[in-house]
RODOVEX-671227 format. One record per residue (C-alpha): residue number from 1; chain; x, y, z. Coordinates in Angstrom, 2 decimals. Example, Ala and Ser with C-alpha at 12.3 -4.5 7.8 and 13.67 -1.06 7.14 Angstrom:
BEGIN
+-----+---+---------+---------+---------+
:   k : c :       u :       v :       w :
+-----+---+---------+---------+---------+
:   1 : A :   12.30 :   -4.50 :    7.80 :
:   2 : A :   13.67 :   -1.06 :    7.14 :
+-----+---+---------+---------+---------+
# end
This chain:
BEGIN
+-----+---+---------+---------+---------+
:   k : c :       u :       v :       w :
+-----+---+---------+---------+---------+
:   1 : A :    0.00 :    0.00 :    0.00 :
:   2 : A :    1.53 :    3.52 :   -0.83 :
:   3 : A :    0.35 :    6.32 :    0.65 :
:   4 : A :    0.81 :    9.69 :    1.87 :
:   5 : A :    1.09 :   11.91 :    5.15 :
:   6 : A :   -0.17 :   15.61 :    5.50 :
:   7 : A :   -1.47 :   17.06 :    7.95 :
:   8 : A :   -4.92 :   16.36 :    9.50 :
:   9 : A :   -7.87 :   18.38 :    8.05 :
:  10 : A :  -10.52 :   19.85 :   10.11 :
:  11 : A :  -13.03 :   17.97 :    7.78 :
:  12 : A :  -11.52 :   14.79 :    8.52 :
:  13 : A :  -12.12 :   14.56 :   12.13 :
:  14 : A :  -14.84 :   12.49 :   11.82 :
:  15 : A :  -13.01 :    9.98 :   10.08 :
:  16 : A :  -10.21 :    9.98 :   12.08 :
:  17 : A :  -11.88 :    9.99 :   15.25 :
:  18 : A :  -13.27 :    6.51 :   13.77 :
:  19 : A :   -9.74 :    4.99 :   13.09 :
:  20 : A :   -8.60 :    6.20 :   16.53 :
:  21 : A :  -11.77 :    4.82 :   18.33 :
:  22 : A :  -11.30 :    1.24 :   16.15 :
:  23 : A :   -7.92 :    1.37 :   17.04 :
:  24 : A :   -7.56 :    2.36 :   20.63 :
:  25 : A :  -10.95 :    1.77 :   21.78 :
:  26 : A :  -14.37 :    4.33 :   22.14 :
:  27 : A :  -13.82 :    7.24 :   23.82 :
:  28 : A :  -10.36 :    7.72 :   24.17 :
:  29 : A :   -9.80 :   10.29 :   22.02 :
:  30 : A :  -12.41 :   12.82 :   21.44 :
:  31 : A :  -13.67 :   15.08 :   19.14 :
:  32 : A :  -12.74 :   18.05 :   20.79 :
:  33 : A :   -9.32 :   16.51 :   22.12 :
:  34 : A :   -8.64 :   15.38 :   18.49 :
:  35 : A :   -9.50 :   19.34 :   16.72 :
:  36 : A :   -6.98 :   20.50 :   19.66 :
:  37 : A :   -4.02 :   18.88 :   18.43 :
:  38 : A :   -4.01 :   21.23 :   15.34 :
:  39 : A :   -2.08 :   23.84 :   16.37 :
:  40 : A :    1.55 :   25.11 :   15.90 :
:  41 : A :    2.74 :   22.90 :   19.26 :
:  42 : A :    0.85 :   20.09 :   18.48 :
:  43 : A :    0.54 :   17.82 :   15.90 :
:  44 : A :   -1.94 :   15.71 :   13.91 :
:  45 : A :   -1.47 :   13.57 :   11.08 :
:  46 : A :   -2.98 :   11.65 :    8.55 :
:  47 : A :   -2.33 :    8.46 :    5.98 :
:  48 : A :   -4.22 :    8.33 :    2.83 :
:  49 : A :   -4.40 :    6.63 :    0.00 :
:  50 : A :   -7.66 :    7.13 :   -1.48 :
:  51 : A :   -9.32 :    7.48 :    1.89 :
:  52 : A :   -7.73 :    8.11 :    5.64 :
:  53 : A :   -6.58 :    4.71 :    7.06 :
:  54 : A :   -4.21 :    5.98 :    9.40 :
:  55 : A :   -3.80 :    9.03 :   12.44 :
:  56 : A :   -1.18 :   10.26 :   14.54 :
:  57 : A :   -1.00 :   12.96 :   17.63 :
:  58 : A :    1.73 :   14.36 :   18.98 :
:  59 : A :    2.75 :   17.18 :   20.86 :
:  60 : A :    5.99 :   19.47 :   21.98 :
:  61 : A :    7.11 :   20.86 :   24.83 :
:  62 : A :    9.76 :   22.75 :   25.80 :
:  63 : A :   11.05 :   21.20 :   28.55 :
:  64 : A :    9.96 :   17.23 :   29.60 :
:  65 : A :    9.08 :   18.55 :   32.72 :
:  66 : A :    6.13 :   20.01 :   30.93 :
:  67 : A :    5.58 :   16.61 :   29.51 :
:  68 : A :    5.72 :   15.41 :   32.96 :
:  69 : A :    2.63 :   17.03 :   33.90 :
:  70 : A :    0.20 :   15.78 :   31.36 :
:  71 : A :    0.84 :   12.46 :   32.24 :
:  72 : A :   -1.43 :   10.53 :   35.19 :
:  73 : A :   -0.28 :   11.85 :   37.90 :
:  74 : A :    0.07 :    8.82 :   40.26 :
:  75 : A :    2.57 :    7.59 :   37.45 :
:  76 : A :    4.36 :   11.11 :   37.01 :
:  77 : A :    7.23 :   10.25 :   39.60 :
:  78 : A :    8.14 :    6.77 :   37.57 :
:  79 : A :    7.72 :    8.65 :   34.05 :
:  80 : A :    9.97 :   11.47 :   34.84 :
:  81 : A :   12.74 :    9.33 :   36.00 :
:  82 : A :   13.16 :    7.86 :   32.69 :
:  83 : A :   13.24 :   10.98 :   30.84 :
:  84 : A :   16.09 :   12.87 :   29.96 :
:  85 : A :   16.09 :   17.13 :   30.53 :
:  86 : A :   15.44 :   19.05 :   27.67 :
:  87 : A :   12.74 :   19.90 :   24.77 :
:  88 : A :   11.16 :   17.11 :   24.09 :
:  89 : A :    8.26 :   15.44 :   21.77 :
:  90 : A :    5.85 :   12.90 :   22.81 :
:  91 : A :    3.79 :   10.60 :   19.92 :
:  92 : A :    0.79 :    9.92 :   21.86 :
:  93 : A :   -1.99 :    7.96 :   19.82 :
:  94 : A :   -1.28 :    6.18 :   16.62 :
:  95 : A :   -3.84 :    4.60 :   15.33 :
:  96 : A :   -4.54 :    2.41 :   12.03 :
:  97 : A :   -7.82 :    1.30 :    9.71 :
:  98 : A :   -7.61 :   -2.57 :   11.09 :
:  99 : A :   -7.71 :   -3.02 :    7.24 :
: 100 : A :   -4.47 :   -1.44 :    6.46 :
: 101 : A :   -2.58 :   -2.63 :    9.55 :
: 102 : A :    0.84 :   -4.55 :    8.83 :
: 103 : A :    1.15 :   -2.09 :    5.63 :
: 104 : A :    3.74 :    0.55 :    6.85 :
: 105 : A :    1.02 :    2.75 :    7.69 :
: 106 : A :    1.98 :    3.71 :   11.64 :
: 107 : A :    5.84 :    3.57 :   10.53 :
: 108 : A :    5.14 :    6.34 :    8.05 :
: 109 : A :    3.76 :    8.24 :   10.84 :
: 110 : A :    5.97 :    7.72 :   13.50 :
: 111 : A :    8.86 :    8.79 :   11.03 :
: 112 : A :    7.65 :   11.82 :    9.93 :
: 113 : A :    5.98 :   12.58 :   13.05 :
: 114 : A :    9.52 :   12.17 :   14.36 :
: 115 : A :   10.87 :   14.77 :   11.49 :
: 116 : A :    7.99 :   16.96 :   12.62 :
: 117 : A :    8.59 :   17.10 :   16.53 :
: 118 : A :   12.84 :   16.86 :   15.71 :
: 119 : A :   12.08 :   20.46 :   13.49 :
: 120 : A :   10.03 :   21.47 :   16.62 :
: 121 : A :   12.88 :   21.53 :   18.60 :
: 122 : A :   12.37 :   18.53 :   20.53 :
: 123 : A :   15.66 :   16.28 :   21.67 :
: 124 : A :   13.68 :   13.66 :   23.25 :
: 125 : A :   10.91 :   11.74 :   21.30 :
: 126 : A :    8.54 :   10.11 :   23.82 :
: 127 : A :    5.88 :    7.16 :   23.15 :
: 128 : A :    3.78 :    5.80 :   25.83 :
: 129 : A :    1.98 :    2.25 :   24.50 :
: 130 : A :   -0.59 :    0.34 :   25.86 :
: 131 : A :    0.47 :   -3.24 :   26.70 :
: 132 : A :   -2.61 :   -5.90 :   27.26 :
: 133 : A :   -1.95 :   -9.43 :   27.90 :
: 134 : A :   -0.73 :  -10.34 :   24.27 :
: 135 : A :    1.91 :   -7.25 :   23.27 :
: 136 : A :    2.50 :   -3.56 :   23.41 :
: 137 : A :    0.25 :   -2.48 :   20.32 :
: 138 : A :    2.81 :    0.24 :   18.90 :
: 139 : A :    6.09 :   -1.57 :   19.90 :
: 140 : A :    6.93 :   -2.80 :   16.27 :
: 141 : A :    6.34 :    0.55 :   14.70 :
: 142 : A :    7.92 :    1.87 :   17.52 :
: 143 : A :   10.76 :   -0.48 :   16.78 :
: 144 : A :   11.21 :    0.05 :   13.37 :
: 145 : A :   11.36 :    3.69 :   13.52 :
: 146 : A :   14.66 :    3.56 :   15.93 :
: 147 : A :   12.88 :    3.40 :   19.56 :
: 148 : A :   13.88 :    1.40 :   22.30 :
: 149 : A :   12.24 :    0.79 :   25.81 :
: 150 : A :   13.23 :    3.00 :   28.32 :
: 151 : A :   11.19 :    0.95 :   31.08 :
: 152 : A :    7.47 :   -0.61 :   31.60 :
: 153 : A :    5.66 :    0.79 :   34.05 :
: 154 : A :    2.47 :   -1.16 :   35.23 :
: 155 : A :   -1.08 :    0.02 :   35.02 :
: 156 : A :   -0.14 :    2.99 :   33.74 :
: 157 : A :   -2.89 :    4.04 :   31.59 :
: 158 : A :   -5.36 :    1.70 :   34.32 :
: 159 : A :   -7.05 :    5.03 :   35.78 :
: 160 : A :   -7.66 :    6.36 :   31.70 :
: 161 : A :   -9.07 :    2.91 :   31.04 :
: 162 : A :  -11.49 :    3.10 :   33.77 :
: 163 : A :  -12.92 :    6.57 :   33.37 :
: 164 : A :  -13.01 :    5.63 :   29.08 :
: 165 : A :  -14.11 :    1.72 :   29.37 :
+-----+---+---------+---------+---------+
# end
């Protein structure tokens, strides 16, 4: 599958909020929380080919304690102390058409996200996945776009879970 990424259109949110809700569950990302991440410190981005199959958000801050603080904050302490100082960019949803998965889709994101945040300033690229009993769902993309694992850190997204189902 070849395809493109651009930035996220307003018009598209309904679309993409259906390929983040397929892919990370209903509710987690909202409409309103989705339309915020276009802005000049923020970032959201799409995959097309003839139609959107795949969505990115991401965000930069300036320092990571910034990023710190929008994390849960029971789970801020742990977080932080894998973090290095400095600007720094966080990927936070990636999410996929389950028909296009296993295409290059999320890797296409991730790496220009990662051009994106790197132009922002950021010196630190951050990606927090979601691990259920099988696998981490972004870890291969994560992988193949030059991440590693700083740590795991249990339940972390538990309390976002609950309030989302």
């Amino acid at each position: 599958m070849t395809g493109h990424v651009s930035p996220l259109r307003a018009d598209e949110l309904d679309t993409a909020i259906k390929v983040l809700n397929a892919g990370l569950g209903d509710g987690f990302v909202s409409a309103a929380d989705l339309a915020s991440y276009i802005s000049p410190d923020r970032l959201a981005l799409a995959y097309r080919t003839e139609h959107l199959l795949g969505v990115l958000t991401g965000q930069f801050f300036t320092d990571s304690g910034a990023l710190v603080d929008t994390v849960p904050k029971d789970m801020a302490k742990r977080f932080e102390a894998l973090l290095p100082t400095g600007p720094a960019g966080l990927i936070k949803s990636v999410a996929v058409d389950p028909a296009a998965q296993g295409q290059g889709a999320a890797s296409t994101l991730i790496a220009q996200a990662c051009a994106a945040l790197t132009g922002m300033g950021s010196q630190t690229l951050v990606s927090i996945g979601w691990t259920d009993e099988d696998e981490c769902h972004i870890e291969g993309a994560l992988r193949r776009s030059g991440f590693t694992a700083r740590g795991d850190i249990n339940d972390f997204w538990y309390r976002d879970s609950v309030i989302h189902g």
